[in-house]
N, C-alpha and C positions, 0 to 999 in steps of 0.2 A: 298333129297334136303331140303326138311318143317324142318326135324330133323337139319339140320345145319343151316339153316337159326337159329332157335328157339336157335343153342348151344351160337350162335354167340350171340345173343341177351341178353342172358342171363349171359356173360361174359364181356359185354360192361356195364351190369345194376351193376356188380360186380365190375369192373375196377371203376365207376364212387362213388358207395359207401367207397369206401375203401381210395379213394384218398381224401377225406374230412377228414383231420385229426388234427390233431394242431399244424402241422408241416408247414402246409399249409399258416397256419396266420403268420410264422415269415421267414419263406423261400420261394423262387420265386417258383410259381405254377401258374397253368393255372383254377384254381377253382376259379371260382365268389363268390367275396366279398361281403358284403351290409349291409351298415348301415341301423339298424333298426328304432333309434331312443333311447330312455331314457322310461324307464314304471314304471309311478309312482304311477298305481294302487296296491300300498301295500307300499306307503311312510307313515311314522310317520310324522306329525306336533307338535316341541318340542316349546314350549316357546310364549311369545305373539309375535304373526304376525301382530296385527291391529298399532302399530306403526309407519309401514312401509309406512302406507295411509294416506294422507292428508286433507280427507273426512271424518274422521273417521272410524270404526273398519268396515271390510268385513270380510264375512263368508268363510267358507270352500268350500261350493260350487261356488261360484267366483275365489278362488286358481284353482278349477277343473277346469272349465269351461274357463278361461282366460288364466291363468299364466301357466299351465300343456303344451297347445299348444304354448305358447309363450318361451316356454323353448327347447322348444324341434324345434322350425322355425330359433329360434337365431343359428343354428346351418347350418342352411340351407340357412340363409340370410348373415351371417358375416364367411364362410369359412376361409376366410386367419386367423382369428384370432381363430376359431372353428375348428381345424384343423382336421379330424379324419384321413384324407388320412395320411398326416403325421407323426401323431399316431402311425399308423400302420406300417407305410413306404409302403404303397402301391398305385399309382396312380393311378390305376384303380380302382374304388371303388363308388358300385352304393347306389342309397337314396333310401331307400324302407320303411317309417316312419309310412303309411298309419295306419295298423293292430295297432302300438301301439298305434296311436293314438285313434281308435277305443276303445281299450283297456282302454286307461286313461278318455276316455268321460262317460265309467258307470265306474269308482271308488267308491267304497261305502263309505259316509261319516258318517259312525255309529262310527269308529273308529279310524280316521284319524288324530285325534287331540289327543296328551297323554304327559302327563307325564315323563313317562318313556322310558329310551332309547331302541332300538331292535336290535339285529345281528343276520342275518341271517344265517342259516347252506346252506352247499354244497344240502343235502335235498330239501330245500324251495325253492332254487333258481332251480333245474330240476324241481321242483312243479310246479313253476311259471311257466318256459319255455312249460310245459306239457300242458298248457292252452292256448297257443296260436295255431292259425289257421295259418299254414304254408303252406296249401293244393296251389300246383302248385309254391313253390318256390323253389329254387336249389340254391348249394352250402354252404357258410359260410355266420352266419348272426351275427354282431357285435351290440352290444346294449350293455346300462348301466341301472341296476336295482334298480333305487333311495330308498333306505332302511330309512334316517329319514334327515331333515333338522333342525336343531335344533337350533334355535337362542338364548336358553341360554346358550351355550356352544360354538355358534358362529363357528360351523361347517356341516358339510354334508358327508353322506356319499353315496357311488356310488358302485354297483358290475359291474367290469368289465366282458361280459359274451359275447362265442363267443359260437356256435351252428351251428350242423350238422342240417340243415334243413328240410333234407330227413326226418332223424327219431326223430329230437327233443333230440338228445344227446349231452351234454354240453359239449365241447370239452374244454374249460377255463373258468376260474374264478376267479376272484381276489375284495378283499374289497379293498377299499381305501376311504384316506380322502380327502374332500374338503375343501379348505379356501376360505367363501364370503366373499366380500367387495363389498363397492358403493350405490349408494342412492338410496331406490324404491326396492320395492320386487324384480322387473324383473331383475336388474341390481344385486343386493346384490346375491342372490340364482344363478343365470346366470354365474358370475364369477366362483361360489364353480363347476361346469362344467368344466369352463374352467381350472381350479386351476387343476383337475382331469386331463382330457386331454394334459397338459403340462407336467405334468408329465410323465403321462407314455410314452411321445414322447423323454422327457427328460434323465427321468432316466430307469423305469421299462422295457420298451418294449425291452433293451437290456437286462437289467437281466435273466427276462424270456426269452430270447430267447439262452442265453447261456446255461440253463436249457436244452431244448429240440435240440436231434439229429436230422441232416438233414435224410431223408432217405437213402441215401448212406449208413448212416454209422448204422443202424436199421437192 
């Protein structure tokens, strides 16, 4: 009886890994969703920022400190316009922000501020995800990977990134561009979000999903 109970057990832990796949993010399943949040501990700062302030120039660790969480609330505060359930087309869909925001409170500011533009490889982005503390979360966990803001160039970019929670395996990925506009850091950098987010409600989310089979047909 111990030996079936244990078969049994051991078949449910396998049903419930297996069924977390990327199919799950674009076709009706019963797998919990959850927004993570936005981690901007590994963004680039391109171009002058103190512009944006009326007080004069603020440092980097103010961007951290203030705007990091106030980018990532705007999202949590103005839904109808921050839409991620929509995004995704899925209405069920939990806020689970905490860990990045952990995350983005120690960002290191030795290097945050450059020059030069970054793109990330498919690599760096499982690198990243391999550093966060998932311990007791389940199913899909949807986040965007702020890679640089760049106000000489007047753009942003964002890695769309979905993850098997269980094991930290990046089940999608996608770069994409943002376009800010609007007055004030929070507003200007907030929109290139949003710019992200419409889009892929708009155009991408159907792309990619004509890309991937429903399981039926797997």
């Amino acid at each position: 009886m111990k030996k079936s109970y244990l078969l049994l057990g051991m078949l449910c832990c396998m049903v419930t890994v297996k069924s977390q796949t990327v199919r799950d993010i674009f076709y009706d399943s019963d797998v919990k969703i959850s927004w993570l949040g936005i981690d901007f501990s590994h963004v680039k700062l391109i171009g002058n920022f103190a512009e944006f302030f009326e007080a004069g120039e603020k440092s980097s660790w103010q961007i951290r400190d203030i705007y990091f969480p106030r980018w990532n609330n705007i999202i949590l505060n103005e839904p109808e316009k921050y839409d991620i359930r929509g995004m995704i087309r899925k209405p069920d869909l939990w806020y689970d922000i905490d860990m990045l925001g952990d995350i983005n409170s120690q960002t290191s500011l030795d290097e945050i501020e450059s020059y030069n533009t970054v793109k990330f490889s498919e690599e760096d982005i499982q690198s990243f995800v391999n550093q966060y503390n998932l311990q007791d979360k389940e199913g899909i966990g949807i986040l965007f990977i702020a890679e640089c803001l760049n106000k000489n160039a007047e753009e942003a970019y964002y890695h769309f990134v979905a993850i098997n929670m269980k094991n930290k395996e990046v089940l999608f990925h996608e770069r994409l561009r943002g376009e800010p506009n609007g007055f004030g850091l929070r507003n200007y950098w907030a929109n290139s979000i949003y710019s992200v987010i419409r889009n892929i409600r708009e155009y991408y989310f159907g792309s990619w999903k004509s890309k991937i089979k429903p399981s039926s047909q797997v």
